[in-house]
N, C-alpha and C positions, 0 to 999 in steps of 0.2 A: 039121586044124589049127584050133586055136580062138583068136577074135580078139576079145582084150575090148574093149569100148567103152568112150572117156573117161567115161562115166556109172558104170559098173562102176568102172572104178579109183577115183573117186572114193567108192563105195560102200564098198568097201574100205579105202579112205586114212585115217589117224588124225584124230584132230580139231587136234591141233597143225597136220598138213600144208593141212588144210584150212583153218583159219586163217589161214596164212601164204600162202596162193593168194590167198585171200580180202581179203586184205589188199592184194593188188598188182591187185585190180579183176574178179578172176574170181567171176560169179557165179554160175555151175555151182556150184561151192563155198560158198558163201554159202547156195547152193540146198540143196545136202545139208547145212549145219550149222543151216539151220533145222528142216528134217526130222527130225535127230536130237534139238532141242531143243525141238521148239514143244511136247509134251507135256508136259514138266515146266512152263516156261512159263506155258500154257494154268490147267495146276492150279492151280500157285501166284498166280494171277489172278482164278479162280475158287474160292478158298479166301477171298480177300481182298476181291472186289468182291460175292459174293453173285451175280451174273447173267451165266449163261454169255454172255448176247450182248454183255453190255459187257465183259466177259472176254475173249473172242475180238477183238473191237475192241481194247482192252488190248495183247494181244498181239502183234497186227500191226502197232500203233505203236512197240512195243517192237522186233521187230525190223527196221522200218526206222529207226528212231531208232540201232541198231546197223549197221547198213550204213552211213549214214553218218557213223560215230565211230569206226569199225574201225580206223583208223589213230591213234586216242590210246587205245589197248590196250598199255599199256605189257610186256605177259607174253604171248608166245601160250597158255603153259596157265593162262593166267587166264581164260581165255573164258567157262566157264560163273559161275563167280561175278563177273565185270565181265557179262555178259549180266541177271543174277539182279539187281542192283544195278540196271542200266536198267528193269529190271521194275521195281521199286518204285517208284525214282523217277518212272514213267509213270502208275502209281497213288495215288502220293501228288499228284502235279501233279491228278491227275482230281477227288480228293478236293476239294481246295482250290478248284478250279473252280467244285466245286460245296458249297462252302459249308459243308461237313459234317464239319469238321474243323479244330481249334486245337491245334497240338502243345502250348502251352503252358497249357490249361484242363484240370486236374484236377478239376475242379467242376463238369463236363459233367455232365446228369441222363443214366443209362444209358436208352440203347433200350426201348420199351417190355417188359419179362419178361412178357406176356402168354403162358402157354403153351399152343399147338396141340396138336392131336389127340395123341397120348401116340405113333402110331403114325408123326406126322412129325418130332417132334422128337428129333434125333440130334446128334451134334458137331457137323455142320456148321449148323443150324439154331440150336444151343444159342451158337456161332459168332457169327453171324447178326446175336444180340442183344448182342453187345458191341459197343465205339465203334470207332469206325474204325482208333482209332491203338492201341488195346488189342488188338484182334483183329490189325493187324500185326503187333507185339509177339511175338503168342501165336505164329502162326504160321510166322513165322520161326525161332521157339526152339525148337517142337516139333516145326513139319515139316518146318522146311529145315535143323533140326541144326546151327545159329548160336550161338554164345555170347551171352550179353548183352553183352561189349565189340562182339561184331561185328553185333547188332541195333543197339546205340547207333552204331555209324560210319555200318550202312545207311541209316537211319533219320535223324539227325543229331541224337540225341533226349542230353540226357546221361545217363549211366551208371546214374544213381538213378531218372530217372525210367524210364526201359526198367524196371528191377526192380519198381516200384511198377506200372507197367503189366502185367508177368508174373504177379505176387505176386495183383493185384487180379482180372484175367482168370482166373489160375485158380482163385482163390475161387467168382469168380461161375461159373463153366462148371462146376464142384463142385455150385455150389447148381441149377443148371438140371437137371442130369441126374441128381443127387439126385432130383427133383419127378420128374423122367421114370421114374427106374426104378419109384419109390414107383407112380407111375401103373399101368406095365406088371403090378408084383407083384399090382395090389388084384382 
């Protein structure tokens, strides 16, 4: 006779069920819905901050900052995009912390376009060199499969500019990897 363990069920368990444990203080559950989430997470942090260890920091404020708001979750299947939302917002707070970031300054001079070895520079590096609130933008739209209405709600950015930040981002990330390939071809 075989005897599963509360850990096993919950291995098993949907993420709705888990949410809704998790919500009445079980943190076995909260355990396993990190588990299943810290890797997207973790990405989507390290697409945005540029440094896996403030990345991982990121993240771990991220999901306690969600442990304790579990309960103004108005949808259990909202989890992963009300978690994805706390992501941002935990990197946009870091941004502004540290100084490196004005939603409202389109006149920002871009990151330096110096470009490295032809063998380091890829999306993520090409990335790298956009502004902070540009490279949200970008990768909200491209990697997290967000509309521009729903970058502008994450974000709090209005409607036009989110565009003009997509519009300009992939200009410039056009013009970087353009230089890149030319590099690689010659």
């Amino acid at each position: 006779m075989s005897v599963s363990s509360p850990a096993n069920k919950l291995a098993s368990a949907g993420e709705p069920v888990l949410v809704a444990l998790a919500r009445t203080g079980d943190r076995p559950a909260f355990a396993e819905l990190v588990k299943r989430r810290q890797t997207t997470i973790r990405h989507l942090l390290r697409r945005l901050s540029r440094d896996q260890a403030l990345a991982d920091d990121l993240a771990q404020e991220t999901f306690l900052q969600a442990w304790r708001q579990l309960n103004g979750l108005h949808s259990i299947g909202a989890f992963g995009g009300w978690l994805r939302q706390i992501a941002v917002n935990i990197w946009l707070q870091h941004v502004r912390r540290d100084k490196q970031f004005d939603a409202l300054d389109d006149t920002a001079e871009p990151v330096s376009a110096a470009i490295c070895d032809s063998e380091q520079l890829d999306l993520l590096a090409a990335l790298a060199q956009l502004q902070p609130i540009t490279r949200l933008c970008i990768v909200l739209s491209y990697h997290e499969g967000m509309s521009h209405g729903e970058v502008a709600a994450a974000t709090q950015l209005p409607l036009g500019t989110v565009k003009s930040h997509i519009v300009r981002g992939t200009a410039r990330l056009r013009e970087l990897l353009s230089v890149y390939a030319c590099a690689v071809n010659e």
